[in-house]
LOVOGU-351481 format. One record per residue (C-alpha): x, y, z. Coordinates in steps of 0.02 Angstrom, whole numbers. Example, Ala and Ser with C-alpha at 12.3 -4.5 7.8 and 13.67 -1.06 7.14 Angstrom:
! LOVOGU-351481
       xx       yy       zz
      615     -225      390
      684      -53      357
//
This chain:
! LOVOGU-351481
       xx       yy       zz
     4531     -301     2272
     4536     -111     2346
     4400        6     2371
     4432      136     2259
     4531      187     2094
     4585      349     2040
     4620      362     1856
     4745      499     1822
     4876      576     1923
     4772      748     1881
     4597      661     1944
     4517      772     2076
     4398      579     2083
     4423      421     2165
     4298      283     2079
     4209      147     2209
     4266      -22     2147
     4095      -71     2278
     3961        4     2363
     4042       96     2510
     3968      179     2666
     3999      347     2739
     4156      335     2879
     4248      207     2742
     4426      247     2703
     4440      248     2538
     4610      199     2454
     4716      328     2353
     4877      284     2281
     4919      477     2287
     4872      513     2482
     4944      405     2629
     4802      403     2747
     4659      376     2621
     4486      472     2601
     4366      477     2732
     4187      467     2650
     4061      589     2682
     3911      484     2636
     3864      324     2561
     3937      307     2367
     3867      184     2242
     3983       42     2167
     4041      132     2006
     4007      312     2071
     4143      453     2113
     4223      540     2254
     4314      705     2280
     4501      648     2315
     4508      834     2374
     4406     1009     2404
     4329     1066     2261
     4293     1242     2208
     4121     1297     2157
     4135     1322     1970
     4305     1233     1962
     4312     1115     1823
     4332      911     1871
     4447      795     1814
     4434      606     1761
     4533      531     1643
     4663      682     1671
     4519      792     1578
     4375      890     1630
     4211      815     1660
     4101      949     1692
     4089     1099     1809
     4062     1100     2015
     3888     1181     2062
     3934     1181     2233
     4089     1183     2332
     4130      996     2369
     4242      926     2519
     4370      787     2533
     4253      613     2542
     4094      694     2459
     3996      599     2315
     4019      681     2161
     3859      656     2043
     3720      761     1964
     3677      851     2115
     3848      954     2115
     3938      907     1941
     3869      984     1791
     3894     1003     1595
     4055     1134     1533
     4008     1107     1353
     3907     1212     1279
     3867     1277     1075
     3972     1238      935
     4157     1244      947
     4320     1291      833
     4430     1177      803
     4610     1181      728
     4722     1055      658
     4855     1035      781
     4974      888      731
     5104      861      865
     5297      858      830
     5307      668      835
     5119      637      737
     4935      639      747
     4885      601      942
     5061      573     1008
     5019      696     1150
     5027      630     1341
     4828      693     1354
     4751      615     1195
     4856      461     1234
     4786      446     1418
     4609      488     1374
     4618      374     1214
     4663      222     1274
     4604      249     1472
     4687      233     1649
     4839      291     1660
     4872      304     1830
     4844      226     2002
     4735      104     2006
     4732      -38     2153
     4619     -153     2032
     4758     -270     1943
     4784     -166     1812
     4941      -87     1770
     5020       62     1692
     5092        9     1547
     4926     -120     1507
     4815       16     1511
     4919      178     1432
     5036       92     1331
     4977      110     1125
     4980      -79     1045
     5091      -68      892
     5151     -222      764
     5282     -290      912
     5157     -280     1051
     4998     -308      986
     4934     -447      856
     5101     -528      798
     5196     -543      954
     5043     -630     1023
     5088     -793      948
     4891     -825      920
     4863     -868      726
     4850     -704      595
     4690     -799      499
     4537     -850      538
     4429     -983      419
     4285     -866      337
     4202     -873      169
     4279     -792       11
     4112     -710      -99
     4128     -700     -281
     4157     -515     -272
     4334     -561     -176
     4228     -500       -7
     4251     -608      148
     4098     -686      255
     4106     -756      407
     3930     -810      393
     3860     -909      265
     3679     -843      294
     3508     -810      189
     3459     -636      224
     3290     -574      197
     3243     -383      137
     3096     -303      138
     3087     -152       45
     2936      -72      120
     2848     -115      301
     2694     -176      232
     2770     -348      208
     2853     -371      365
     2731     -520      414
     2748     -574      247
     2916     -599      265
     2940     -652      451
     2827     -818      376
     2953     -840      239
     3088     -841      347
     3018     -977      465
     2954    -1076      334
     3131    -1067      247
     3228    -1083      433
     3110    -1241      454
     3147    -1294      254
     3325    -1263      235
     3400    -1222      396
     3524    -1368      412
     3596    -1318      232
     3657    -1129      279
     3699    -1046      435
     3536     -951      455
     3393     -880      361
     3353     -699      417
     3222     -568      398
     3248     -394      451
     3097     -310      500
     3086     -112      475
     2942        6      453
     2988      113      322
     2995      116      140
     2840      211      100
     2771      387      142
     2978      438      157
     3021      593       67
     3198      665       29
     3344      622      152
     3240      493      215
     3173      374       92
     3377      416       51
     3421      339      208
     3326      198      202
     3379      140       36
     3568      158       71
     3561       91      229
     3456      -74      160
     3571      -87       11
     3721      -93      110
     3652     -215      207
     3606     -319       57
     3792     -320       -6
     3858     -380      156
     3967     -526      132
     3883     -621      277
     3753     -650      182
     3789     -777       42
     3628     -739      -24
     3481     -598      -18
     3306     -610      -56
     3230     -403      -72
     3050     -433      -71
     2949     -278     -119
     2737     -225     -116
     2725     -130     -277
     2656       21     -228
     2788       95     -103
     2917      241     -125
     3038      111     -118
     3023       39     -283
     3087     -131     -312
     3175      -47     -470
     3231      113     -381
     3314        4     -239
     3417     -102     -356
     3497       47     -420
     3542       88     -240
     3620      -90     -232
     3717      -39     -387
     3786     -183     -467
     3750     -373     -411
     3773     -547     -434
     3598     -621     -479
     3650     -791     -409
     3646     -701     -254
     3523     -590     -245
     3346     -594     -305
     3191     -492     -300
     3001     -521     -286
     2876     -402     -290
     2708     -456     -174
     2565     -392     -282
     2617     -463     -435
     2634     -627     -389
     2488     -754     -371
     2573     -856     -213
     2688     -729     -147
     2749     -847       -5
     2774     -996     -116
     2871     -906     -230
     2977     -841     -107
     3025    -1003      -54
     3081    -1047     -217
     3197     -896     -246
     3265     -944      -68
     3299    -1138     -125
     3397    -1061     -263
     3504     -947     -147
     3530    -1100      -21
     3602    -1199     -178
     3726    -1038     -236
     3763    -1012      -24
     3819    -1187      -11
     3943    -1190     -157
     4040    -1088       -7
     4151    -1166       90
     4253    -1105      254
     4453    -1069      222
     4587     -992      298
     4582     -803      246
     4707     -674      349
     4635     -582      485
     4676     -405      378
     4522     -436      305
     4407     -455      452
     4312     -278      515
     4245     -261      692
     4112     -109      743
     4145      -34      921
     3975       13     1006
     3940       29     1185
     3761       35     1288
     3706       63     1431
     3866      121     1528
     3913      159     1698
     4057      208     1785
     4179       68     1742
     4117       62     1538
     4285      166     1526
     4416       82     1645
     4371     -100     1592
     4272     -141     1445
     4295       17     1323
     4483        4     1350
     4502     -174     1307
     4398     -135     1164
     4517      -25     1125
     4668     -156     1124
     4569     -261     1022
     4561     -123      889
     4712      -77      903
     4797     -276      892
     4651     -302      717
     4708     -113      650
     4921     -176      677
     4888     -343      584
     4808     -234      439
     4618     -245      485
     4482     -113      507
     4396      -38      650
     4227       60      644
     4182      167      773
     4002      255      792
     3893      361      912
     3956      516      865
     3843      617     1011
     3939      520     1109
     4102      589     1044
     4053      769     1117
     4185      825     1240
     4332      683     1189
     4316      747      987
     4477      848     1000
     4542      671     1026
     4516      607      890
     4533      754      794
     4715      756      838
     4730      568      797
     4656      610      620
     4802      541      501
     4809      698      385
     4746      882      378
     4576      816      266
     4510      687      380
     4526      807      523
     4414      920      428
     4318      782      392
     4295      730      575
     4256      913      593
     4108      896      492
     4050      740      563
     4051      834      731
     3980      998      722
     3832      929      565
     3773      812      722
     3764      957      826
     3659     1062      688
     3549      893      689
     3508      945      877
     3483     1132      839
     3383     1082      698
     3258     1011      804
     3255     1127      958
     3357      991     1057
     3492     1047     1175
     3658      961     1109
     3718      894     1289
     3555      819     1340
     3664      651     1394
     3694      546     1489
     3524      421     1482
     3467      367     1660
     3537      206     1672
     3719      288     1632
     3675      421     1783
     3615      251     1910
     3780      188     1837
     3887      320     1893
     3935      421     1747
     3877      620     1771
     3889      714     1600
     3902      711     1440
     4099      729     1415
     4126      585     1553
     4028      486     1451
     4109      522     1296
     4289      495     1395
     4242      326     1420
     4159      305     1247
     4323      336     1143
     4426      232     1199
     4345       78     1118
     4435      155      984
     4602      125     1044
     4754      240      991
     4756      217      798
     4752      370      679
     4594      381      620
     4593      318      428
     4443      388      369
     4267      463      400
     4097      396      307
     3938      433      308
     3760      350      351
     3727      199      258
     3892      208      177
     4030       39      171
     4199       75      259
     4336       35      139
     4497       78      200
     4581      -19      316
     4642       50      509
     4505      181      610
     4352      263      530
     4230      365      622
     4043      323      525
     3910      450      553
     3764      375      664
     3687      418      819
     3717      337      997
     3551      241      974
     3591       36     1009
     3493      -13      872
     3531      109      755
     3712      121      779
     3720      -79      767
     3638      -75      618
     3732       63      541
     3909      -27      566
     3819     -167      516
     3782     -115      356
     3941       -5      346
     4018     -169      341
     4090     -248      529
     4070     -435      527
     4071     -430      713
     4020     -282      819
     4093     -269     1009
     3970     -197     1111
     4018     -152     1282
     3894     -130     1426
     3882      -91     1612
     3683     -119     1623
     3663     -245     1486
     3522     -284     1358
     3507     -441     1237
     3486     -346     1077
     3574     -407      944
     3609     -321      753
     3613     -420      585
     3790     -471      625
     3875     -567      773
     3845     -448      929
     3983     -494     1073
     3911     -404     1242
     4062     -377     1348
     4032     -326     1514
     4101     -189     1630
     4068     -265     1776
     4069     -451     1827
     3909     -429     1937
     3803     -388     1747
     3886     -529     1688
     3843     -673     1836
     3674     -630     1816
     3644     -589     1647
     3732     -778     1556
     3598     -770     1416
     3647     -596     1385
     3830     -565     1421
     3975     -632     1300
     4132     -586     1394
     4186     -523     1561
     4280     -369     1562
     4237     -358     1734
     4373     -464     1797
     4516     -327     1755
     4440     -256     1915
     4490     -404     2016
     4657     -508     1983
     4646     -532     1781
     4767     -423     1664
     4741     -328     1536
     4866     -432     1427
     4777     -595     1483
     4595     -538     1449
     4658     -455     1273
     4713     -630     1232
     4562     -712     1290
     4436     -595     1195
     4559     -607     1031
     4564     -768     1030
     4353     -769     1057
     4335     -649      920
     4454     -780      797
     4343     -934      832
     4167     -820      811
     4247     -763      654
     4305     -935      611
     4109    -1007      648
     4172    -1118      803
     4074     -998      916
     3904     -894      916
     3857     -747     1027
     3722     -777     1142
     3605     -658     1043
     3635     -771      895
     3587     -932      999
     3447     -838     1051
     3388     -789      867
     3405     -586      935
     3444     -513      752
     3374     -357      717
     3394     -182      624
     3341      -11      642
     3342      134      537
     3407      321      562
     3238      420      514
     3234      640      534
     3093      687      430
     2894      696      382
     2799      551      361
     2681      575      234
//
């Protein structure tokens, strides 16, 4: 494995594959003799492949990631201390198709799907630049186009046949963690789970809030992983029991039921009876083969550092683009985290309205900032900075790719199902929890969640952590799904593509779980911006 691996053949950065000292040579596909470094460099962390101007913009990825504060020499560590921020206030944006389509352009094309040059880590070229399509992707990889999942009523597919557990308001979150033990303890054996999802709100919301909170819960509720619901309400809360099944809109009343706590004399007991009746409607549901065009993943990432976007976010990104070629959906989120790489996907947008539409999506967030006296580029979080990624539009670089080179299909809102199939952008922040929930309840079955620092949350759905770095995920087993890690040492991209498609096919298929499943990590929360009464 070499030292060091520069990106782009525009890169003014070399990234450390390893901690390196200062008086290393560092490798550089584009300079015979190497860099000399000037100082010790953290594995993950960057350094000038030549002199750097004071004010002259950096690139990574073959884009700019920020502005030099100082002059920097040949071998110097590049990080907060001389690279800063070049985005600033609210930008302009026009539709720019190119001759030959939406994102066709040699930029979007290297920043969208990652490396694209040099690289000295086993990776090549064409793996890491090259667009999957229908002959490259899913159907020339001989794996099978289906996956055994769980056909709803509705004509929805599940690939969990679980009893999920809503609580309308956050009085009756105790109330309904005992349910769900009692039920897990009763019934367990006869479904694939019984779940409650713990929130506080519900009460003392007003307006776009309470709003929120309804859609996002009702979504959830009509998730097809769940085979049946129980919505338990107080009585007294915002949230009315009555008021929330008209968020639900219409329903099958074999599958879900309601129960409101202060009208009944044995609020537990009764519970458990509505939830015997769901386990007997759940297991008239039986696994079969249903094609993969059906299945919808979520593309999140947390905690990155410096390799989130030359291992994990890209193969991400292959694995979006393989599901979106054999007719399936892709949701990607975060959209603070789409600052700086937006004119990406803007140019990927697959007509003149959903660029306007991604327009929207981009510039509201940033009035969601204003709103609140919050600078728009206060990013990256600490652990990203100890990580090795600088500012906000490196970050967001690296964050984008997980969505691979498709046009982008559509754009939804907060709380809202995606229904089309290929890329949608859904409006959430870059929150873990949040942003899991949110393509949780926007509807992902499975949501691919790359990380270079790791953590074992997990959302209401399958969670796979994939790893950046192989070192997160030796000593993190209970946490970490898949190594993406290894495309730094001798695996390919090809080789690990198949290996995490055919992981996602047997999760789908119920032949595997996620560690934060085995672990019972299955949580939501809620997007909230506004009084609390």
């Amino acid at each position: 494995m070499n030292n060091g691996v520069r990106l782009h053949r525009d890169d003014m950065v070399i990234i450390a594959l390893k901690d390196l000292a200062k008086g290393q040579r560092l490798d550089d596909p584009n300079a015979d003799s190497g860099i000399v470094l000037a100082e010790d460099v953290p594995q993950g962390h960057k350094v000038a492949a030549r002199a750097i101007t004071k004010g002259e913009h950096v690139l990574k990825f073959g884009y700019s990631i920020g502005v030099a504060t100082t002059d920097i020499g040949p071998g110097e560590w590049i990080h907060t201390h001389n690279l800063s921020t070049g985005l600033k206030g609210i930008l302009d944006y026009t539709y720019e198709p190119t001759a030959d389509g939406p994102g066709s352009g040699e930029k979007a094309e290297a920043a969208g799907a990652g490396p694209v040059e040099g690289h000295g880590a086993g990776l090549t070229n064409k793996e890491l630049a090259e667009p999957s399509d229908g002959a490259n992707g899913a159907e020339a990889s001989n794996k099978p186009l289906y996956f055994d999942g769980y056909i709803r009523d509705n004509g929805e597919v599940g690939i969990r046949n679980e009893i999920w557990i809503i609580n309308t308001v956050g009085c009756i979150n105790k109330t309904c963690d005992i349910v769900a033990r009692r039920a897990s303890a009763e019934f367990g054996d006869r479904v694939d789970g019984v779940y409650h999802y713990a929130h506080p709100y519900g009460c003392s919301q007003l307006g776009d809030d309470l709003a929120f909170t309804q859609k996002l819960l009702a979504s959830l509720a009509r998730h097809p992983n769940a085979a049946g619901v129980l919505v338990v309400g107080l009585g007294c809360e915002n949230n009315q029991v009555e008021a929330f099944k008209e968020a639900i809109g219409p329903h099958d009343e074999r599958r879900i039921k309601f129960l409101k706590a202060q009208q009944a004399e044995d609020e537990i007991e009764e519970a458990l009876e509505l939830i015997q009746e769901l386990v007997e409607y759940a297991e008239t549901f039986k696994r079969e083969p249903v094609s993969v065009s059906r299945l919808k993943i979520g593309l999140k990432c947390g905690g990155s550092d410096g390799f989130s976007g030359i291992t994990a976010n890209p193969l991400v990104g292959k694995m979006s683009d393989r599901l979106i070629a054999a007719g399936g959906s892709a949701i990607l989120t975060e959209v603070p985290e789409m600052f700086g790489a937006e004119k990406i996907l803007m140019d990927r947008a697959v007509n003149e309205g959903v660029f306007h539409q991604i327009v929207h999506l981009v510039n509201d967030f940033k009035q969601y900032f204003i709103r609140h006296n919050q600078e728009i580029y206060e990013n990256p979080s600490p652990g990203n900075k100890a990580g090795g990624i600088t500012t906000l539009e490196e970050k967001s670089l690296g964050c984008t790719q997980k969505g691979g080179h498709a046009l982008v299909s559509d754009v939804i809102p907060y709380g809202q199902q995606a229904q089309k199939p290929g890329l949608t952008l859904l409006e959430a922040p870059g929150n873990d929890q949040v942003s899991v929930t949110a393509l949780s309840a926007a509807g992902a079955h499975i949501v691919l969640f790359t990380t270079g620092r790791g953590t074992p949350f997990g959302g209401p759905v399958p969670t796979v952590k994939i790893s950046t770095n192989s070192g997160l995920a030796a000593r993190k087993k209970n946490w970490i799904d898949f190594d993406a890690g290894r495309l730094l040492d001798s695996h390919s991209m090809e080789e690990l593509g198949d290996e995490l498609w055919s992981y996602l096919l047997q999760l789908a298929s119920g032949e595997a779980k996620t560690c934060s499943e085995r672990n019972g990590f299955k949580e939501i929360a809620i997007f909230k911006d506004g009084v609390t009464l």
